[in-house]
Structures are given as C-alpha cells and as structure tokens.
C-alpha positions in Angstrom: 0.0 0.0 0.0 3.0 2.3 0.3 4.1 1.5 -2.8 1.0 2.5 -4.5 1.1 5.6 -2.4 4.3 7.0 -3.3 3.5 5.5 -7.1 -0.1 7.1 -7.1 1.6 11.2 -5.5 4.4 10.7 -7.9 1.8 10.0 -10.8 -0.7 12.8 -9.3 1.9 15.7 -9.0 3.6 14.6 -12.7 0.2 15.2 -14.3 -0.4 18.3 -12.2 3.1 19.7 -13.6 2.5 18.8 -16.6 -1.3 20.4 -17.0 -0.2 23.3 -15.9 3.0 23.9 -17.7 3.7 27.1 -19.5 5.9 25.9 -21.6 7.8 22.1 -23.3 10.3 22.1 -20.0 7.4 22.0 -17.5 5.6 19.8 -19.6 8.4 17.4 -19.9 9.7 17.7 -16.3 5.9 17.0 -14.9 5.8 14.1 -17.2 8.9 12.9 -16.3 7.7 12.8 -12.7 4.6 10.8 -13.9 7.1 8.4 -15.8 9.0 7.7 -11.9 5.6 7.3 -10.6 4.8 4.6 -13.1 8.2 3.0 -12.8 8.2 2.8 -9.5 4.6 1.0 -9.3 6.3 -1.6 -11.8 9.3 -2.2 -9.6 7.1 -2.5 -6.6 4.6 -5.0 -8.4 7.6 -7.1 -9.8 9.4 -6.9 -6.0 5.8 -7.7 -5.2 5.8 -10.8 -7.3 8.9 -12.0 -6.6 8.4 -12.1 -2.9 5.3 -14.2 -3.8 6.5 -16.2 -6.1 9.0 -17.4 -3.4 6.5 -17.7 -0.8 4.5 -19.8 -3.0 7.1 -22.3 -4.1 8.1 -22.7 -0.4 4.5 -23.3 0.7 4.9 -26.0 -2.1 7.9 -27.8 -0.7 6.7 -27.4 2.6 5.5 -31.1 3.7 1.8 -30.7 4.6 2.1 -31.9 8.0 4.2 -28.7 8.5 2.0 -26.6 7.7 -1.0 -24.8 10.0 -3.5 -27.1 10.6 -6.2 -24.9 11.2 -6.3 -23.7 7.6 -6.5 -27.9 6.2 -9.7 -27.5 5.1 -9.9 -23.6 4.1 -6.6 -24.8 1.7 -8.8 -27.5 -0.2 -11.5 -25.7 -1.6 -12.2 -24.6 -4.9 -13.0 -21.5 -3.7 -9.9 -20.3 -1.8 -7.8 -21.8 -5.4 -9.9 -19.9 -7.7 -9.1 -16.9 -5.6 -5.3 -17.9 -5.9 -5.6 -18.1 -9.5 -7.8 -14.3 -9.7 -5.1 -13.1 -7.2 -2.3 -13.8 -9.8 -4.2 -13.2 -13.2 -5.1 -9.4 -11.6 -1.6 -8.7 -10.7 -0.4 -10.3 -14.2 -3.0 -7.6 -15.3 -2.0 -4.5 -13.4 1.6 -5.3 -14.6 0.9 -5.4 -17.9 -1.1 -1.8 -18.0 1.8 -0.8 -15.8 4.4 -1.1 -18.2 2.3 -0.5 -20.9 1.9 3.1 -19.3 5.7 3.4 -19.2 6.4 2.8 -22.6 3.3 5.1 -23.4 4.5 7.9 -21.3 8.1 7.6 -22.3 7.4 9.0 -25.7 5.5 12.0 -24.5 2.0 12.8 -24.9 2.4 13.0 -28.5 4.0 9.9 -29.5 3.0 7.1 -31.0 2.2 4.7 -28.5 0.1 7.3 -26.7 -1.9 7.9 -30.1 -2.7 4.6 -30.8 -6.2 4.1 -29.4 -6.2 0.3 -30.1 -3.5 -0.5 -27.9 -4.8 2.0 -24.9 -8.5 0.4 -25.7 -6.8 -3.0 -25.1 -4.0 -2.7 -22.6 -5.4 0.4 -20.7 -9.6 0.3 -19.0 -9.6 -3.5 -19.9 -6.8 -4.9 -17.9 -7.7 -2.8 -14.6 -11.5 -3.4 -15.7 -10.8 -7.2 -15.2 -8.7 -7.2 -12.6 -11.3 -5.8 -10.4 -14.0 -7.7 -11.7 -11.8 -11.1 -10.6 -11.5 -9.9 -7.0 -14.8 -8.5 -7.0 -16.1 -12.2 -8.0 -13.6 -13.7 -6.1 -13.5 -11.8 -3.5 -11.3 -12.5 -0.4 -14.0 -12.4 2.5 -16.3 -15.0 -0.2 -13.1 -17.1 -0.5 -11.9 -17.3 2.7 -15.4 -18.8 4.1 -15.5 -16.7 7.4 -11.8 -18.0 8.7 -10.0 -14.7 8.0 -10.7 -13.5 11.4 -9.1 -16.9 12.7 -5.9 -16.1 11.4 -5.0 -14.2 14.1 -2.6 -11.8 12.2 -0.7 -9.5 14.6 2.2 -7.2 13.4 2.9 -6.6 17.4 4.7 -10.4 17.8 5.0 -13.9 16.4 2.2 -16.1 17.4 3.1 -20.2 18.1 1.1 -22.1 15.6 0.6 -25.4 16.7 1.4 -28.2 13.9 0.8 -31.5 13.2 4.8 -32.4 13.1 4.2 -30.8 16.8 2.2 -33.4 18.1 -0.6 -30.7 19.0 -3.2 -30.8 16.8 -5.8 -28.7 16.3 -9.2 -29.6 14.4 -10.0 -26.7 11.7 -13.1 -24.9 12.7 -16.1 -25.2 10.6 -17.4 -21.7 9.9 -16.9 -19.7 12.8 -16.2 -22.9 15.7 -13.3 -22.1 18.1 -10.2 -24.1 18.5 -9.7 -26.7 20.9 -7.0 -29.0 21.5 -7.2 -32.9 20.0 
C-alpha cells in the first residue's frame, strides 16, 4: 500500500506539472515525474511478485504436516484456489497496463504509443476493468469462508502455531467454531 502511495503522489503531482506547464520544460519535467511514478509501481509489483512467487514455491515444498492445521480445510476448496488463480491473473493484469503506461508515457503525450487508441483500448480500462472484476467475484471475504478472522494476524509479535509435526493438533473450525486441543 506504500508502494501504491508514493507511485499514485508521484503520478498525481507529474500530471499536475504537466497540465499546468507554461511551456515544453514544464511539460516534460511533470511528465517525467509521472514516468518515476509509473516506474516505480512496476518495480514495486515485480518486487511484489517476486516475494510471492517465493513464498508460494516454499508453501509448495513445505510437507503438509508442517504446515497450520487450522487452515487444512480452508486450503482445499475450490473457492480459496480460484481466488489464488484471480489473485495472480489481476496482478499479471496490473503489470501489464503498468508497463504498458511506461512505454506510453516515455514517448510523450504526442508519441506514437500514446496515439494509438487500439493498444490503450486494449491494454489500458480493460486490464484494470478485469482485474477488479476477478477480486470482485472472487472476493477474499467469499473465498476465505468466514476463517479470516481466525488467522490471528498480529504485526505486534510472532504467534506459536501449533502443527501436526508438533504433536498438538488442532481440528480446523467449521465456519466460525473455536479451536480446541485434540
């Protein structure tokens, strides 16, 4: 969300510059601005997918009796994998319009990629349009089933969770149940 912050002020404050220009230097300097905005939100998305594509390849060599046993269940149903697979297609999405936008913005306002309104019909309001349509159908709180809350995310410390290589085991709830020892 920082990233998109410092992307989205970057991206704001280059168009205002350039809007407003009096002349070709202000013009060029605001949309230069935009151009580091835009960068930036492509570095940050392909940082972003890194990251994930290493979580996800060591979720997938992790032995399933390592992993949290309260989420057994929530991991096995269609729902929570089709929102895996809409998770990556909208960020495959946004990446795409975001370097699209760089290229479009690096030869000025005027140039040819910025003139061609088949390419910005295609790679422009589509590629947001379904990105946000795939987490609007797949939306997290639908694909979760109610066991977001049980998470028990905390950014103030490292919570213990119990395992089955632990020897305590815990039943995953069913909708909204509470935890309780085996």
């Amino acid at each position: 969300m920082t990233a998109d912050f410092i992307s989205l002020v970057l991206q704001g404050a280059g168009g205002g510059l350039a809007a407003t220009a009096d002349d070709n230097t202000g013009s060029d300097a605001g949309r230069n601005i935009m151009i580091a905005g835009v960068v930036f939100q492509v570095v940050a998305l392909g940082a972003f997918m890194l990251l994930w594509g290493e979580f996800g390849w060591r979720l997938h060599k992790t032995p399933e009796s390592e992993r949290d046993v309260r989420f057994i269940e929530l991991r096995a149903t269609k729902k929570f994998k089709w929102f895996t697979y809409a998770l990556a297609a909208a960020v495959l999405l946004i990446f795409v319009r975001s370097v699209y936008r760089v290229a479009e913005l690096q030869q000025g306002f005027d140039g040819p990629i910025a003139q061609d309104e088949v390419l910005f019909m295609i790679l422009e309001g589509p590629m947001i349009f379904l990105a946000v349509s795939l987490l609007t159908i797949l939306h997290p709180g639908f694909s979760f089933g109610g066991q977001w809350a049980n998470a028990g995310w905390s950014l103030r410390g490292r919570k213990t969770v119990p395992s089955v290589a632990s020897g305590e085991e815990l039943m995953p709830p069913k909708y909204g149940r509470t935890y309780s020892s085996a």
